[in-house]
C-alpha positions in Angstrom: 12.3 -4.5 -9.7 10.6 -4.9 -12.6 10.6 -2.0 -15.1 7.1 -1.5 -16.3 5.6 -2.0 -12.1 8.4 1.5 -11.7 6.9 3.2 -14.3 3.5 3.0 -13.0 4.7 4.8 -9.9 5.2 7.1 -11.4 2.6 7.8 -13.5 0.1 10.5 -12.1 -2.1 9.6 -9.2 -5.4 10.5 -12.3 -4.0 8.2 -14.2 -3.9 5.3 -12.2 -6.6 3.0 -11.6 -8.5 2.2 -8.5 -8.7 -1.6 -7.1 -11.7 -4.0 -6.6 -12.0 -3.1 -2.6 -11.9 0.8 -3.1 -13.6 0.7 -5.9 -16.3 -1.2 -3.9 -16.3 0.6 -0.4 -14.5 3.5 -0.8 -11.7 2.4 1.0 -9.7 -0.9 2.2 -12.2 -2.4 4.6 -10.2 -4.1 7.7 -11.4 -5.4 10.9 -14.2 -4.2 12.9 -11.7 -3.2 15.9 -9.3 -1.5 13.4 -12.1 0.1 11.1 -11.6 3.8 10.7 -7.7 4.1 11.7 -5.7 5.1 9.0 -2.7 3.4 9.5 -4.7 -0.1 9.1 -6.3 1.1 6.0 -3.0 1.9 4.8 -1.3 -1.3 5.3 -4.6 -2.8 4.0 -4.0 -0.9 0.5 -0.7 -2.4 0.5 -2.3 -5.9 1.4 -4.6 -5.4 -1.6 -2.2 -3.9 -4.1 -3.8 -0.9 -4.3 -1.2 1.7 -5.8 -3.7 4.6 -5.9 -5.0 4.5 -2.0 -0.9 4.1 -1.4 0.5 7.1 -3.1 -2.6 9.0 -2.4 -1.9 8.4 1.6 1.8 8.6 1.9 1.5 12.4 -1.2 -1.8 13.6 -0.1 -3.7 12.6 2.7 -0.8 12.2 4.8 -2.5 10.4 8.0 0.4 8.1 8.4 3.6 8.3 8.2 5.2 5.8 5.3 7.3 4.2 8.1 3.8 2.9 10.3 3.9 -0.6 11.6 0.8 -2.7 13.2 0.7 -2.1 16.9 0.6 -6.5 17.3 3.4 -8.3 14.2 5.0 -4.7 13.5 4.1 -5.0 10.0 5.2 -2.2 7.6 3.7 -1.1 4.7 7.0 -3.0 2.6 6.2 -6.3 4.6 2.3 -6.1 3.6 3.2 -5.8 -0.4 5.9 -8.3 0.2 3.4 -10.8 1.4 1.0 -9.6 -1.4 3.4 -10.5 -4.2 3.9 -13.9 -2.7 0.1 -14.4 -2.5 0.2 -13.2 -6.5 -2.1 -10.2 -5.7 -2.7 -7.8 -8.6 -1.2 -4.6 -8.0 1.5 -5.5 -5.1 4.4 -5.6 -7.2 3.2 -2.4 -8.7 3.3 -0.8 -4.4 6.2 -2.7 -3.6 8.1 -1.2 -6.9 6.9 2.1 -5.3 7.9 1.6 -1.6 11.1 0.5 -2.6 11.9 3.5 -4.8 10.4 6.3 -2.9 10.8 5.1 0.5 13.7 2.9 0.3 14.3 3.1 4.7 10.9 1.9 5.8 11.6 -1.0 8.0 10.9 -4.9 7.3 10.0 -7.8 9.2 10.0 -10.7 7.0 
């Protein structure tokens, strides 16, 4: 994994900066029938690249555990960033870096 997207990980939550949907809502918005369950606006940070709202879930809020799939493709968190970096979000290499250093065991599907 790329050097610099590591370092970031592990820079302090303070220091790192906040992405265009959080920044906007508050949170990760996701679908009507999944609005307001953590898990889904977990795997939506991941989706989006969104570093902060990742660490901040899996060191702070801890709603979810890191290992949380959707209930219908049993997507992790890892398969959500993986996805992300093929789609060339900003930010997902950045989460995946983290994912795969600090929780190396949470499952995969693609």
């Amino acid at each position: 994994m790329h050097a610099a997207a590591r370092a970031r990980c592990e820079q302090q939550l303070s220091l790192i900066s906040s992405c265009a949907p959080c920044k906007k809502a508050g949170y990760h918005p996701t679908t009507r029938k999944k609005r307001g369950r953590a898990e889904y606006e977990f795997l939506q940070a991941a989706a989006d690249g969104c570093l902060l709202c990742v660490r901040n879930e899996l060191e702070h809020l801890k709603r979810v555990s890191p290992d949380v799939v959707s209930e219908t493709s049993k997507w992790s968190a890892r398969d959500c960033a993986i996805d992300a970096v093929g789609e060339r979000v900003s930010g997902a290499i950045d989460v995946l870096a983290c994912l795969d250093t600090y929780w190396p065991h949470l499952p995969m599907q693609t």
